[in-house]
N, C-alpha and C positions, 0 to 999 in steps of 0.2 A: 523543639518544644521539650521542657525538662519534666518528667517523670509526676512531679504533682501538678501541672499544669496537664500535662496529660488524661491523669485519674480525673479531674475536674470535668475534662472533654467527655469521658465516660459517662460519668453522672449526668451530663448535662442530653446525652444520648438517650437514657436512661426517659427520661423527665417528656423530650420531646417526640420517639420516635419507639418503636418496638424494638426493646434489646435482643440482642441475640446469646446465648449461650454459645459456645463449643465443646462438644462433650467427646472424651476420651475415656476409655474404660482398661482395662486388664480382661481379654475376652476370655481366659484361663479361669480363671479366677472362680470361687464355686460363688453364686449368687450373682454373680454380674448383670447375666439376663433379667430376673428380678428387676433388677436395681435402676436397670435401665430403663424398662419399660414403666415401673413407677416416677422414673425422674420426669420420663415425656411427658407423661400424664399429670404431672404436675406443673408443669414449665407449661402447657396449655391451657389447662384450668386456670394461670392467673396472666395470661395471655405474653407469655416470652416463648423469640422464635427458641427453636431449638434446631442445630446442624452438628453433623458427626465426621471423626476422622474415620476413615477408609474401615481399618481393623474393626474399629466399632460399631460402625454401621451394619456390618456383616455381623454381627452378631445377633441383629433384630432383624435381620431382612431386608435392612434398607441397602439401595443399590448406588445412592449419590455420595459418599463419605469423601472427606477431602484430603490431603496430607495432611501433616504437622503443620507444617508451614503455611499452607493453605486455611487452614484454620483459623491458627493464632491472628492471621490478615483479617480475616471476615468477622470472627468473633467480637464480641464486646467486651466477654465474661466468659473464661474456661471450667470445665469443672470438668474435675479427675477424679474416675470412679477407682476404688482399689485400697491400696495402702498405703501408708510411706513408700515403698519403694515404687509403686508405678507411678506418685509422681513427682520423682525424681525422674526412671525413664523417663516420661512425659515430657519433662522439661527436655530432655535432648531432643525429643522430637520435636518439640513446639519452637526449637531456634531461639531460646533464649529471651522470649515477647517479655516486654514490660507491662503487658497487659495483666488485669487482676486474676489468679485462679482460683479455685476453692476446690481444695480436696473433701469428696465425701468416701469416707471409710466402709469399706463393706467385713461388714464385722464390731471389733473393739476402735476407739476412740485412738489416733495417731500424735503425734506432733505434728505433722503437716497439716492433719488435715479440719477440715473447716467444723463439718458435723458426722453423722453415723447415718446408713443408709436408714436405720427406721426411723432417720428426722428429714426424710426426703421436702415432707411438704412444708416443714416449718421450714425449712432453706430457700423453696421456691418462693415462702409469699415473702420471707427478709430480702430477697433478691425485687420482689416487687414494689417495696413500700422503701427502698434501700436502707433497708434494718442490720448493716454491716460497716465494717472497715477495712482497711488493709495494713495489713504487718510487713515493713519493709524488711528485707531478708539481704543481707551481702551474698552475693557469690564472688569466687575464686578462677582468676584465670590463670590458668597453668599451661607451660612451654616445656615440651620434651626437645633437648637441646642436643644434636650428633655433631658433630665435627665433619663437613662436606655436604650436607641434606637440609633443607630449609625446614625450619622449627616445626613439630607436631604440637596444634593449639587444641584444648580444650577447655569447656565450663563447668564450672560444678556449685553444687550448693552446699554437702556435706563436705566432704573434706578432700583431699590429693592423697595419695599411700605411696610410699616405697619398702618392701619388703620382698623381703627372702623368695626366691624362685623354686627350684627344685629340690632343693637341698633339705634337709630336717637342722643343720646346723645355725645357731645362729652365723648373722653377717657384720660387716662392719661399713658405715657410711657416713657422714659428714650432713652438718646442717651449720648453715651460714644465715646472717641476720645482717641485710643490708653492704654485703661485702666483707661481713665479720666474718672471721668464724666464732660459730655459737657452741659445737660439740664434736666431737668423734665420739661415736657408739656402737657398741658390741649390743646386737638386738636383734627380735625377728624383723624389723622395722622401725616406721617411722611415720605417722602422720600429722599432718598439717592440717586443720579444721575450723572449718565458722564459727561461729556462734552457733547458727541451726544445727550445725553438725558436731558439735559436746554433749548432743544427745543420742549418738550414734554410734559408732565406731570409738573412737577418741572417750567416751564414757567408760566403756567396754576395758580399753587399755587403761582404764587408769586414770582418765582426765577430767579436770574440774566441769560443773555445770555452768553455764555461761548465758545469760537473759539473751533473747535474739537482737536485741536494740542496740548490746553495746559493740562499739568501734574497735574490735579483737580479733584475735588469729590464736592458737593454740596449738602448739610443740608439742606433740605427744608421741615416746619413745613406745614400741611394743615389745613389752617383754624383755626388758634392759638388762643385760647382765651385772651392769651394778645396779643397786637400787636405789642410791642417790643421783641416779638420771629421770629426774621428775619432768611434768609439764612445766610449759612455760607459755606466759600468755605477752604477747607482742602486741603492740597497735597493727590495725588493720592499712598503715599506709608501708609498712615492710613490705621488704620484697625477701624472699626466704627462699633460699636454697638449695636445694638436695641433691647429693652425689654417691655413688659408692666410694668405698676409697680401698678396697685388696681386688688386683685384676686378678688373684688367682682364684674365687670363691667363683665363677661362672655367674652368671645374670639371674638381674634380681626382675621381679614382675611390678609395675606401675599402675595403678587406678585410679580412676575418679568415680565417687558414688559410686565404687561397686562393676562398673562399666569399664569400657574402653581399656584393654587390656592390652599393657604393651611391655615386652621385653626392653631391658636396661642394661646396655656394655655397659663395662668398665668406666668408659668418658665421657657417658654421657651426664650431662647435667638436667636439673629436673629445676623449673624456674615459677616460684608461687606468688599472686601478687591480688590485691583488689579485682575486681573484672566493673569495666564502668558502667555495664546494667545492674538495675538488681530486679530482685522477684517482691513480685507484686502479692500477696498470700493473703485473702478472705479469712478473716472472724467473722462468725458472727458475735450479733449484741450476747455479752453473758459470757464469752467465753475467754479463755484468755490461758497464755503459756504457762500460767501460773496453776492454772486449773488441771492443766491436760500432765503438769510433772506431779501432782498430788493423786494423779486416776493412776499414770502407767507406771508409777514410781512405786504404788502401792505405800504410799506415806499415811501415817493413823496420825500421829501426833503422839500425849503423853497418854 
């Protein structure tokens, strides 16, 4: 079944039967508990189950929480209490579900996320009347590539990074574009990023702002010892590259979203490419990516 034919089935759950939420929090996080116990109370009042993963449920007392994985299964609709960045976690944990999420922010207003904890109950009754959409999102499957070891896979939403290990010096590494070579660069790094992820990292260094719709990938050098090693934006059907290229600088460190952290020899290769899920991400009505880079961009106009 393909991915809107899918979301269709959702709604159509929705329409017939009592949806279910799956909620995932940041239990760290200052106001969680708040946020929590207002979302139940809200998902009740307009009559959606609500079920929690493990970490979360411990946070309210409840003793039935489920995996990740476990979750995203039984769920209808996820929703991820936190920030940006818990749901990003989140997504590792959740296995990649093509199911809808909605981030609500505890705190200021996110790119991910859908609305802010003090619009708990404007989220639950959109979730009732299905006063929402979904923003398809690309992710990123990336291969950590050794010579004798089968491939280390992972997903990401924001971007892939190769950069500099222990060292305070810059490094020097390769980035290739379909079998090309694209560049040698003298840099702290090197990232590779979505669309969703030009508002991240890849911002940060230096790199263009990017709408989440369009079909793109972004080259973005950190911190280039020349300064004519600018971004570069690819179609999103590339397969891009990444390698060190001096064995004597010692290992560089590999990420995705900030996670999964892995040391880089010399020969290994780092392999970036579409990933054939993508993420499912809640609007609600009113809001839109256009809105949330005028709040966190701090944009006036003239």
């Amino acid at each position: 079944m393909g991915i809107a034919s899918s979301l269709q089935g959702w709604d159509d759950v929705v329409r017939t039967q009592r949806m279910k939420v799956g909620i995932v929090a940041n239990p760290p996080k200052a106001g969680a508990k708040a946020a929590l116990k207002h979302l139940g109370e809200a998902l009740d009042a307009v009559g959606i189950e609500r079920i929690y993963e493990k970490a979360t449920a411990g946070v309210i007392g409840e003793s039935d929480g489920l995996t990740g994985l476990e979750l995203a299964e039984a769920a209808d609709l996820l929703a991820v209490l936190g920030g940006d960045g818990t749901m990003l976690n989140a997504m590792a944990r959740l296995g990649g579900t093509s199911k809808p999420i909605a981030g609500i922010n505890i705190g200021t207003l996110g790119f991910l996320t859908s609305c802010k904890d003090d619009e708990i109950d404007a989220f639950a009754e959109a979730l009732k009347v299905g006063g929402y959409s979904t923003s398809r999102r690309t992710l990123i499957a990336v291969r950590v590539i050794r010579e004798g070891e089968e491939p280390r896979e992972f997903t990401a939403l924001n971007e892939a990074v190769l950069a500099r290990g222990q060292t305070g010096r810059l490094v020097s590494l390769s980035a290739s574009v379909n079998g090309e070579l694209l560049n040698h660069y003298r840099a702290d790094g090197i990232i590779v990023a979505t669309p969703t992820g030009s508002t991240a990292y890849s911002l940060s260094a230096g790199g263009p702002l990017i709408t989440p719709a369009a079909g793109v990938f972004v080259i973005t050098p950190i911190c280039p010892h020349t300064l004519s090693q600018r971004s570069l934006i690819v179609d999103d059907e590339a397969v891009i590259e990444l390698s060190p290229d001096d064995t004597s600088e010692g290992p560089m460190l590999f990420t995705v979203d900030g996670r999964d952290c892995v040391e880089i020899q010399a020969m290994d290769r780092i392999e970036v490419r579409k990933a054939a899920q993508e993420l499912n991400l809640v609007r609600l009505e009113g809001r839109s990516f256009y809105a949330a880079l005028r709040q966190k961009l701090n944009w006036r106009g003239g």
